[in-house]
C-alpha positions as CSV (number, residue, x, y, z in Angstrom):
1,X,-4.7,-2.1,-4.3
2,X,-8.5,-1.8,-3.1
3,X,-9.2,0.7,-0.5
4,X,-9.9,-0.4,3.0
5,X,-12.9,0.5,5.1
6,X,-12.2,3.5,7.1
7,X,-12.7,4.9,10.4
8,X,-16.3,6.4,10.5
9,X,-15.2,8.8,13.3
10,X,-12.0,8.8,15.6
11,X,-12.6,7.4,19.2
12,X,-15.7,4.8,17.6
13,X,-14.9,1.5,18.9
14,X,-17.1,0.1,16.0
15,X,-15.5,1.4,13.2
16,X,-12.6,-0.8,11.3
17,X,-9.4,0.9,11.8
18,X,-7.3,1.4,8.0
19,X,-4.3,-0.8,8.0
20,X,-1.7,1.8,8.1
21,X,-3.6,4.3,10.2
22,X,-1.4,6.4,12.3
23,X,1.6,5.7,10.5
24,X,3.5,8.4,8.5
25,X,5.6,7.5,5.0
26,X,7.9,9.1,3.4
27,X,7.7,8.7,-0.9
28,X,11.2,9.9,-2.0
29,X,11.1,10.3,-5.9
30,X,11.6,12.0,-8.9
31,X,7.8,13.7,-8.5
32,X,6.7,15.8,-5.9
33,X,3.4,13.4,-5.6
34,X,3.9,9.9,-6.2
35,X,1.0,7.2,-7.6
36,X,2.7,5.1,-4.4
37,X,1.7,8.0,-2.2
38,X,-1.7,7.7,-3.4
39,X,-2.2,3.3,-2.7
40,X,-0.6,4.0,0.7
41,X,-3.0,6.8,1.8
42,X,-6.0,4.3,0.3
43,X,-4.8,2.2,3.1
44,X,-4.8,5.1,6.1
45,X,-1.4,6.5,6.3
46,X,-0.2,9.8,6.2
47,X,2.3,10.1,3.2
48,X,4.8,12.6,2.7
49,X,6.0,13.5,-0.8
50,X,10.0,13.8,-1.5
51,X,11.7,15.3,-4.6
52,X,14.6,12.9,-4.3
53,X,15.9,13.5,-7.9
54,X,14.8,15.1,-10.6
55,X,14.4,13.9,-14.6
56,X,14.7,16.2,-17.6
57,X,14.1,15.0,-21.1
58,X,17.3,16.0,-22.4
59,X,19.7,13.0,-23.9
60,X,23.6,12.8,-22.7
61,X,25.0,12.5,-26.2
62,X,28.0,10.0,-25.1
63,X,25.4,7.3,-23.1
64,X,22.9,7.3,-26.1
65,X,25.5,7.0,-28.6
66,X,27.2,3.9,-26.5
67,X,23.6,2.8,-26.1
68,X,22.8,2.9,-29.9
69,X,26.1,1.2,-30.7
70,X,24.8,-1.9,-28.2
71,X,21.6,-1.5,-30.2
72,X,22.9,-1.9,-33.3
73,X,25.5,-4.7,-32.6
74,X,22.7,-7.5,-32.4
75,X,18.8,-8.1,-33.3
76,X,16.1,-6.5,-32.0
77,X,12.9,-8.9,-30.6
78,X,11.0,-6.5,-28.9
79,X,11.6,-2.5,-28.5
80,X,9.4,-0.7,-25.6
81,X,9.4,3.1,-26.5
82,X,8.0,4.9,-23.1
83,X,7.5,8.9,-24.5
84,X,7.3,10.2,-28.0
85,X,9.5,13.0,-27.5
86,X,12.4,10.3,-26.1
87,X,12.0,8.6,-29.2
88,X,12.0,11.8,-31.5
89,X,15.2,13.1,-29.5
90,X,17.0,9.5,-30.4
91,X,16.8,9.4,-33.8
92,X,17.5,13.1,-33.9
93,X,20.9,11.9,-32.7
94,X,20.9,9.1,-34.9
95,X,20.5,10.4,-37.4
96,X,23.6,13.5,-36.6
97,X,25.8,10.2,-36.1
98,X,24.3,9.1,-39.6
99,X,23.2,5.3,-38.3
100,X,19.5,6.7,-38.4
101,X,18.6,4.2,-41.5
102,X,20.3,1.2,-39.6
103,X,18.3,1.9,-36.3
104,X,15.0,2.0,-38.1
105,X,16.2,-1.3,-40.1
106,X,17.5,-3.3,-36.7
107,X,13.6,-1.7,-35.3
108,X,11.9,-3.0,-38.3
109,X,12.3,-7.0,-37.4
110,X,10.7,-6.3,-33.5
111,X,7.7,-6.2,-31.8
112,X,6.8,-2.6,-31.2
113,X,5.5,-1.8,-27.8
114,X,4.5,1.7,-27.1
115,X,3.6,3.3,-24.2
116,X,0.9,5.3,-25.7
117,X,-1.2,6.8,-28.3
118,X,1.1,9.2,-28.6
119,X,4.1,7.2,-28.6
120,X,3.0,4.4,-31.0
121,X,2.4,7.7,-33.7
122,X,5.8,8.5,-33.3
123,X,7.1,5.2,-34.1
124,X,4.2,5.8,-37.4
125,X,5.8,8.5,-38.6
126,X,9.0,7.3,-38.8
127,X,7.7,3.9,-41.1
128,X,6.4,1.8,-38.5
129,X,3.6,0.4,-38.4
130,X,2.3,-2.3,-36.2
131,X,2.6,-1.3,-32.6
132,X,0.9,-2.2,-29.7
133,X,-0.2,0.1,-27.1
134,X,-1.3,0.2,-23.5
135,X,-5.1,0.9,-22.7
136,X,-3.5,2.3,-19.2
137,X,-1.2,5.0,-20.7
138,X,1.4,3.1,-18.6
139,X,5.0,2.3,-19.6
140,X,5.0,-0.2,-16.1
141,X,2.0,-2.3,-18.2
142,X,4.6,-3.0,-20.4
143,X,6.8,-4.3,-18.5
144,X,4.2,-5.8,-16.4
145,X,2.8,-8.0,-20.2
146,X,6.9,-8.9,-20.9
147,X,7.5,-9.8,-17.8
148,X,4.3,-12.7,-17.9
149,X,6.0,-13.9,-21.2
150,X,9.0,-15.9,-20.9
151,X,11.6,-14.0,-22.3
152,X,14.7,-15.7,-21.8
153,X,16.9,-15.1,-24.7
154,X,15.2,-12.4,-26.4
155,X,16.7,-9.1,-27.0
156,X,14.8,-6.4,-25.4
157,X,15.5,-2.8,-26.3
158,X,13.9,0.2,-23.8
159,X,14.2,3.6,-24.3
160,X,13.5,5.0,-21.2
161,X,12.7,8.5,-20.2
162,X,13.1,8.1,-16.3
163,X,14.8,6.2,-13.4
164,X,12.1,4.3,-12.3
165,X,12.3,2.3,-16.0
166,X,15.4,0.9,-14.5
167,X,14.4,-1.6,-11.8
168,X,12.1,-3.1,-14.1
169,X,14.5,-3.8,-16.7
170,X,16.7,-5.2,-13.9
171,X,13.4,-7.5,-13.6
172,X,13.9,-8.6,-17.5
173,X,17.4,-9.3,-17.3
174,X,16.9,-11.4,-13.9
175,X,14.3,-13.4,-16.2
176,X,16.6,-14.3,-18.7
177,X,16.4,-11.1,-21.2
178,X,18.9,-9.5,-23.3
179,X,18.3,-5.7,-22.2
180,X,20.1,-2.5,-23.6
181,X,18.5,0.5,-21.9
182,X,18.7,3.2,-24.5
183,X,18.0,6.4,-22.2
184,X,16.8,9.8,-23.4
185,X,16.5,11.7,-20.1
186,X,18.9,12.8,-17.3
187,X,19.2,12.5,-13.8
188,X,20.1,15.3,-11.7
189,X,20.3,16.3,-7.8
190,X,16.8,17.7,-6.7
191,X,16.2,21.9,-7.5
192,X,16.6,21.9,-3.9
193,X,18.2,20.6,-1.3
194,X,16.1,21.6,1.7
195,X,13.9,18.7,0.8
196,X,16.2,15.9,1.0
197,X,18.4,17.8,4.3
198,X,14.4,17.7,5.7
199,X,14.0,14.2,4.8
200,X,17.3,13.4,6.7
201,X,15.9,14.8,9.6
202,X,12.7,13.2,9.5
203,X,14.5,10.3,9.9
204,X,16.7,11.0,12.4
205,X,14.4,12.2,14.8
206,X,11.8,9.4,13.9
207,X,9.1,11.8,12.7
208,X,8.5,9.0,10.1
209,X,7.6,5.6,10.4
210,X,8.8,4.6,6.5
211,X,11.1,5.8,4.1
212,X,10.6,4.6,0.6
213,X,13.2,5.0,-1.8
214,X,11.9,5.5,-5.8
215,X,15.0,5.0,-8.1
216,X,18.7,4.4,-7.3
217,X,19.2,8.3,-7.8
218,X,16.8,9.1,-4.5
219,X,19.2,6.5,-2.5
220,X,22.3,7.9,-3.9
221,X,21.4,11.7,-3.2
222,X,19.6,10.8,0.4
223,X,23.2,9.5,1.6
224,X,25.1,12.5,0.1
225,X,23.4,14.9,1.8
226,X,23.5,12.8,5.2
227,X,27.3,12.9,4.7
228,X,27.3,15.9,3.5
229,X,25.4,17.1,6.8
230,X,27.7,14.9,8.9
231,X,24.8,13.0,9.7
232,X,25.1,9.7,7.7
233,X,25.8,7.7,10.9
234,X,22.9,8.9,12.6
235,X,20.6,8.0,9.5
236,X,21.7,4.8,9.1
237,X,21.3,4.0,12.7
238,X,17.8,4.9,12.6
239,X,17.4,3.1,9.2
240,X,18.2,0.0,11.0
241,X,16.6,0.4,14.1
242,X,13.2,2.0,14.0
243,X,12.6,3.9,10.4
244,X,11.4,0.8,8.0
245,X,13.3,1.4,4.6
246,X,11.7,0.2,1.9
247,X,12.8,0.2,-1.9
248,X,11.6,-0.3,-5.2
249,X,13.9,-2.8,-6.3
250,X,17.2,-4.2,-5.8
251,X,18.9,-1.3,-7.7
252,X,17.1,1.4,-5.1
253,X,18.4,-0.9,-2.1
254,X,22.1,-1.4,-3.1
255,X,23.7,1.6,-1.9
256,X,22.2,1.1,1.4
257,X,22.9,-2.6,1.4
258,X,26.6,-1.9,1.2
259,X,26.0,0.3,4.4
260,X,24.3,-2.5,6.0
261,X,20.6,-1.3,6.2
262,X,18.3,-3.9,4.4
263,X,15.2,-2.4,2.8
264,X,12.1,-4.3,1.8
265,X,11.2,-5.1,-1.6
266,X,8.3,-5.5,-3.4
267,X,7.4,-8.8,-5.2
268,X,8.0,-6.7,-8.7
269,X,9.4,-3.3,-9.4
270,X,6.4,-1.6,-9.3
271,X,4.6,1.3,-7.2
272,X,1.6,-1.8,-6.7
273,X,3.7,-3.9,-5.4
274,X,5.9,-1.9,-3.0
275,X,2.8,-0.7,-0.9
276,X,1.3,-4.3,-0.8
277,X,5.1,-4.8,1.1
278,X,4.7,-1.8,2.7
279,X,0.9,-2.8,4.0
280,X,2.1,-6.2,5.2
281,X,5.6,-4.8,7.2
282,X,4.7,-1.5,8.7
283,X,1.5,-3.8,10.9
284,X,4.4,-5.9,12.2
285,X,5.9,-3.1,13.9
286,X,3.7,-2.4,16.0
287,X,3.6,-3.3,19.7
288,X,0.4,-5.2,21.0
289,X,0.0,-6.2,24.4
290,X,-3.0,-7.3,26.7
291,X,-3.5,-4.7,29.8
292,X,-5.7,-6.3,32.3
293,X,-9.3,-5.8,30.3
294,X,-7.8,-3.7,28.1
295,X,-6.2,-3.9,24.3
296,X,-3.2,-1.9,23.3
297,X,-1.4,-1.5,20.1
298,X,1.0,1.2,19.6
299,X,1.8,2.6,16.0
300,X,4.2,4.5,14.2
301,X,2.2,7.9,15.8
302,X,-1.0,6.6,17.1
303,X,-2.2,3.8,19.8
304,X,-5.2,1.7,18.9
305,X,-6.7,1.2,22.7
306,X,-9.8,-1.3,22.8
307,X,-10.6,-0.8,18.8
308,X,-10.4,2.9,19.2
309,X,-7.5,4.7,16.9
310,X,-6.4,7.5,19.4
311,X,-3.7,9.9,17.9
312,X,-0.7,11.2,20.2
313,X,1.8,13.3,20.6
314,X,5.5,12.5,20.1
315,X,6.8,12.8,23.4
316,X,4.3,10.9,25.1
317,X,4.2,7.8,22.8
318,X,8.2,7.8,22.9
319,X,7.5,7.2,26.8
320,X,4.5,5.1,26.5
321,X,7.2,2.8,24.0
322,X,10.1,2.6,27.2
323,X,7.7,1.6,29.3
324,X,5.7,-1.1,27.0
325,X,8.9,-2.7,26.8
326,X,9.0,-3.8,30.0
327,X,5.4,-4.3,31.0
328,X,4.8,-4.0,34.9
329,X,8.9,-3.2,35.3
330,X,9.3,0.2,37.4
331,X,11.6,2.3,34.6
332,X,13.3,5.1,35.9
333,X,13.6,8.7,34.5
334,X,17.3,8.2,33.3
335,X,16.4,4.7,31.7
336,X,13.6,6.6,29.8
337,X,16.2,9.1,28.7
338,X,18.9,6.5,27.8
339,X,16.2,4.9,25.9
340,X,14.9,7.7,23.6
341,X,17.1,8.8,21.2
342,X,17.9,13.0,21.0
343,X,16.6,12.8,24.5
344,X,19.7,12.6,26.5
345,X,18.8,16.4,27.2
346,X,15.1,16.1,28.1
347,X,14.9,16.4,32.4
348,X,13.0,15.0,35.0
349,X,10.1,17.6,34.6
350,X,9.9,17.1,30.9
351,X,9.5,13.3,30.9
352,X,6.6,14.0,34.1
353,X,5.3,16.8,32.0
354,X,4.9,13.7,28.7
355,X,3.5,11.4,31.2
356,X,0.5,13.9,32.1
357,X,-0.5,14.3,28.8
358,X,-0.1,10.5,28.2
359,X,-2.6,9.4,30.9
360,X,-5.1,12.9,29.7
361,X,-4.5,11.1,25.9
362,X,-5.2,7.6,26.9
363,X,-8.8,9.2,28.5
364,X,-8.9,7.6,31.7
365,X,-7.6,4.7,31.0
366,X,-5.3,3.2,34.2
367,X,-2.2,2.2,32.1
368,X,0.8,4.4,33.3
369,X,1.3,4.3,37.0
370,X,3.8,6.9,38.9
371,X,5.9,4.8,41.5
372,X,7.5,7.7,44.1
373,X,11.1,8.6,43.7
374,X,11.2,5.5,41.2
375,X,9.9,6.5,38.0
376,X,6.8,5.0,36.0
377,X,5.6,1.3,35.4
378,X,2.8,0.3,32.9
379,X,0.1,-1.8,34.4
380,X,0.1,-5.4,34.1
């Protein structure tokens, strides 16, 4: 994904305003920094990084055995091997189980696809020879070439060395393949838990605009430790109402499916794709209207005012969004309460005290009008 033009300077009428400037997204993964992170930020948002779940390269002996037994039980057209080490560590424990021999005979008949330099010598050195190999480094190019080709009725084989590798084998076997994920990692629960109990929050209280989910494992733990918090209502409401979910695949979205929140997908089960859906949704929530001479468009934490991106405070933009939804309506303190949510505690003074600093923010603007003993009206 190209990066946009960006703002030259905040407040310049002139500049072009980044697509997803002024909105926040969380990336919930298996990395502290994902490549999604990166295309989304090209594009103007503020990104927070996640450690949803966490990979190690260490093989659970009972799911690679069943795995190699699938293996063996039919041919082989085309094997994708995504780390060296994976594939060392597999027929390490093929060849404890003694069907070492037979695996390297049932590989011997397929297309070799590795996902790098490094991986295409390990399939060398244990007698294999023609292997083809990404110029990106990228196990998702692979994917990316198979799934161009139509593959219906071939027998795929992946060894796959993180969580991510699922969704796109989902892809293969939606297209007709054959798949047997032979996996050489393991899943577990973040190192800590403060970051997903501070990504339940986030949500929430709306401090984010996105969530997007990276691998079933990141959905999974995200609604433990709601539950586990005694907050899994309260997520999911938000979810729903005002905190786009968005998910890598089908996979990543089923556990909150069967809660009834409906992420959006990407067009394929990559990190590309998900911020293009990402960069086409988060712009349709935004509120535009037409004040008199002026232009308004509020964002996830940021109005746009007459072509001029204008940053603002929480409180402030929560009120600003009571009152844009009725446009000219006089909307009393307790509606403005009834209408925020975690603010059925905020007073009278509070909510005056958020509308001061929304007229100081909106720089002179005429917008918010006070109407005495009523409450506050947005001009028409």
């Amino acid at each position: 994904m190209a990066p946009p033009a960006r703002s030259r300077r905040q407040g310049d009428p002139d500049a072009q305003i980044a697509p997803l400037a002024g909105y926040s997204v969380a990336v919930a993964s298996e990395r502290r920094k994902h490549v999604l992170a990166e295309h989304l930020a090209q594009a103007g948002a503020r990104t927070i990084g996640v450690q949803a779940s966490r990979s190690i390269p260490q093989i659970d002996q009972t799911r690679l055995r069943a795995a190699t037994d699938e293996v063996l039980a039919g041919p082989c057209d085309e094997l994708v091997v995504s780390s060296a080490f994976g594939l060392r560590s597999w027929f390490a424990a093929a060849g404890r189980w003694g069907l070492a021999d037979a695996l390297l005979a049932r590989f011997g008949t397929a297309r070799l696809l590795a996902r790098d330099a490094r991986a295409a010598d390990s399939l060398r050195e244990i007698g294999l020879s023609t292997v083809w190999s990404t110029a990106g480094a990228c196990t998702e190019d692979l994917f990316r070439y198979l799934l161009a080709q139509p593959v219906a009725g071939s027998r795929i084989v992946v060894q796959t060395d993180t969580v991510s590798l699922r969704e796109p084998c989902r892809a293969l076997r939606a297209a007709g393949a054959d798949v047997v994920e032979a996996p050489t990692f393991q899943s577990l629960r973040p190192a800590y838990a403060e970051h997903l109990r501070r990504l339940v929050d986030q949500i929430v209280n709306r401090q984010i605009n996105a969530a997007a989910l990276l691998g079933a494992p990141a959905t999974e733990y995200l609604l433990a430790e709601a539950k586990a918090e005694g907050r899994l209502d309260d997520m999911l409401n938000a979810l729903c109402d005002d905190v786009l979910c968005a998910c890598l695949g089908a996979g990543t979205a089923a556990p909150l499916v069967a809660w009834g929140v409906h992420p959006i997908v990407g067009a394929a089960p990559f990190a590309e794709e998900l911020a293009v859906a990402l960069l086409e949704a988060l712009p349709r929530t935004a509120t535009r209207l037409e004040i008199g001479p002026h232009a308004l468009e509020l964002r996830g934490q940021a109005v746009v005012l007459d072509g001029r991106l204008i940053p603002m405070q929480a409180g402030p933009l929560a009120v600003l969004r009571a009152l844009a939804r009725q446009p000219g309506r006089v909307v009393s303190s307790a509606e403005i309460r009834r209408s925020i949510p975690n603010w059925s505690d905020v007073d009278d003074h509070a909510i005056e005290m958020a509308v001061s600093r929304l007229r100081r923010t909106l720089d002179g603007a005429d917008l918010v009008h006070t109407v005495m003993k009523r409450g506050y009206r947005l001009a028409t």
